[in-house]
C-alpha positions in Angstrom: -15.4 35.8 -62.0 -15.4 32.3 -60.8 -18.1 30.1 -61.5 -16.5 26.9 -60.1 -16.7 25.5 -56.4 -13.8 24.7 -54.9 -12.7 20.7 -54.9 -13.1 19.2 -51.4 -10.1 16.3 -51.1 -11.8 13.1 -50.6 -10.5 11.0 -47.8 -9.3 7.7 -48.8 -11.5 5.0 -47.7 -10.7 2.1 -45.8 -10.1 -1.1 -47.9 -13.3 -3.1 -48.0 -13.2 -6.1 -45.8 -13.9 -9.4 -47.9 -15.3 -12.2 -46.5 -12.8 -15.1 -46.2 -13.7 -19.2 -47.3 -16.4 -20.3 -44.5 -14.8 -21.6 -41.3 -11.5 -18.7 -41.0 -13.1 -16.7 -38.2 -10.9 -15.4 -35.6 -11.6 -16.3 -31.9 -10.0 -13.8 -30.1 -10.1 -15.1 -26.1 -10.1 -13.2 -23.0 -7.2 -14.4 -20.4 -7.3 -12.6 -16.9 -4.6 -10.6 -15.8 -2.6 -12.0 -12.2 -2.4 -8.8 -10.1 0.2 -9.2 -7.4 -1.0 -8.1 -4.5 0.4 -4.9 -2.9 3.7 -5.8 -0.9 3.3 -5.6 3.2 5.1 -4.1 5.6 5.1 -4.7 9.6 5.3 -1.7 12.0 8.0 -2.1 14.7 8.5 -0.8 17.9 12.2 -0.7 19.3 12.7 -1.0 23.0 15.0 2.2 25.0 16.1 2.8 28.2 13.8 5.8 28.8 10.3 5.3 27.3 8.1 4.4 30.2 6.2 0.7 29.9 3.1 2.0 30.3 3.1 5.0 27.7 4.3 2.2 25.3 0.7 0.2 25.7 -1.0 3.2 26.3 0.6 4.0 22.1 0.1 0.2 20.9 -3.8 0.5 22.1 -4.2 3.7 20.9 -2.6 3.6 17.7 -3.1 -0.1 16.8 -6.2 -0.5 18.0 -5.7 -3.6 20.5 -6.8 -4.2 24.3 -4.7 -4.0 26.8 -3.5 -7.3 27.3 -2.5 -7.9 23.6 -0.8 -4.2 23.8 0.9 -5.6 27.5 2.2 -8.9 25.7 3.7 -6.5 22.6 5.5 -4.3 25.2 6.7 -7.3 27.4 8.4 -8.8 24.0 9.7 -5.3 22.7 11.4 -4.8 26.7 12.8 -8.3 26.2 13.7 -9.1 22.7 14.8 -5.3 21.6 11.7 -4.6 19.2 7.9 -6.2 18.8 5.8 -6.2 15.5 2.6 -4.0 16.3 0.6 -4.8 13.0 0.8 -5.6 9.1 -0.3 -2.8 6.6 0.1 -1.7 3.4 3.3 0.9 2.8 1.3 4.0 2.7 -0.7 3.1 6.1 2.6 1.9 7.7 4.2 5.1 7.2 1.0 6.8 8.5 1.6 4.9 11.6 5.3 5.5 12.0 4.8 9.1 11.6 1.9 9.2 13.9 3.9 7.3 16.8 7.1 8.9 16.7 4.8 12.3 17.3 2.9 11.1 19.6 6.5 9.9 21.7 7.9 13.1 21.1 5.1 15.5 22.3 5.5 13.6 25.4 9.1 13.7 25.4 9.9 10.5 25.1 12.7 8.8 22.5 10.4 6.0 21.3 11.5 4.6 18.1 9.1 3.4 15.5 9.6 1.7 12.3 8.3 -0.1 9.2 10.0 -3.2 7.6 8.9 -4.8 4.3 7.4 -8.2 5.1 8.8 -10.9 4.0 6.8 -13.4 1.8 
């Protein structure tokens, strides 16, 4: 019979540090990081031959929140220019807002295009 414990490997230990000649500390320093901010994109309405004026405003108050003059002066420019900007957001809300304005047209069976475009800076 065995009267011996087993051994237990020690683990090796970690090299002691030794102090250096007075004066060799190391500074470490602490630089900020330059976050970009997140890239833009404008939602864009583009003007047809069928989408009634007024369901246009009636969509620009509603879904981007401005008063009825504002949303009258985006439809104006999107009748006469081809397409009007509706708002700035970030990429995940602007394709929130496409989606939610293209339903919105076609539950009321209209063709009302809606789009986002990546701003440019």
């Amino acid at each position: 019979m065995a009267t011996k414990l087993p051994q237990i490997p020690s683990s090796p230990k970690p090299p002691a540090l030794q102090p250096g000649p007075p004066g060799d500390a190391v500074v470490l320093e602490r630089r900020p990081e330059r976050v970009k901010p997140p890239q833009m994109y404008q939602v864009v309405l583009l003007n047809d031959d069928y989408t009634p004026m007024e369901f246009v405003v009636v969509i620009i108050q509603e879904f981007f929140n401005k008063d009825r003059e504002t949303a009258t002066q985006i439809m104006l420019k999107i009748h006469l220019d081809g397409k009007g900007v509706c708002g700035v957001f970030s990429k995940d809300v602007a394709v929130t807002k496409v989606d939610q304005v293209t339903e919105a047209a076609r539950r009321n069976g209209h063709p009302l295009q809606c789009i986002s475009e990546p701003l440019e800076s």
